[in-house]
C-alpha positions, 0 to 999 in steps of 0.5 A: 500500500503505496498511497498517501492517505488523509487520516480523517478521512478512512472511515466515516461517520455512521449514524449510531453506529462504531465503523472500522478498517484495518490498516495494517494487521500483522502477527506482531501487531495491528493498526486499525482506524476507527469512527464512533458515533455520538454516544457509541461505547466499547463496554468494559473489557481487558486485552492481553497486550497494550493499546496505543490510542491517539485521538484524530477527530471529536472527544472520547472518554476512556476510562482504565480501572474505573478512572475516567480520561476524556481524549480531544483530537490530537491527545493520545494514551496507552491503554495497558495490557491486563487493565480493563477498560471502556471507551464511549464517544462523547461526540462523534469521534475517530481513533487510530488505535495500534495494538502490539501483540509481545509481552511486558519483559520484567528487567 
């Protein structure tokens, strides 16, 4: 894939509805865009590896271990492997969230 892309402009907007593509999506890891209507939500959950969120249209919230975060464009944060987590659209909303799929190594 040779091709310069507009970021905000992968996905659209769906009415109440989360649409996604997936950008690259490797052994090691994915990268996938995401576009949240208003007040759509990913429920609370957990992943095995950490998740790199960055923010690249509305507002969000995240909360980790019930503590709430709220996003703007442009912010961007680690949601930690093992951590639950939740997501939900406080405006329409666009995300690239990048997963890498190895293990925390203890030093």
């Amino acid at each position: 894939m040779n091709e310069i892309m507009k970021v905000k402009e992968i996905v659209s907007y769906q009415n109440q509805a989360i649409v996604s593509k997936t950008l690259i999506e490797k052994e090691t890891g994915t990268v996938t865009i995401f576009a949240f209507d208003q007040d759509q939500a990913l429920s609370e959950h957990t992943a095995p590896f950490d998740a790199l969120v960055e923010v690249i249209d509305g507002q969000a919230e995240i909360r980790i271990d019930g503590i709430p975060h709220q996003l703007n464009e442009g912010d961007m944060m680690v949601m930690p492997a093992h951590q639950s987590h939740a997501l939900k659209a406080l405006m329409p909303f666009k995300m690239l969230l990048t997963m890498i799929r190895s293990e925390n190594k203890k030093r």
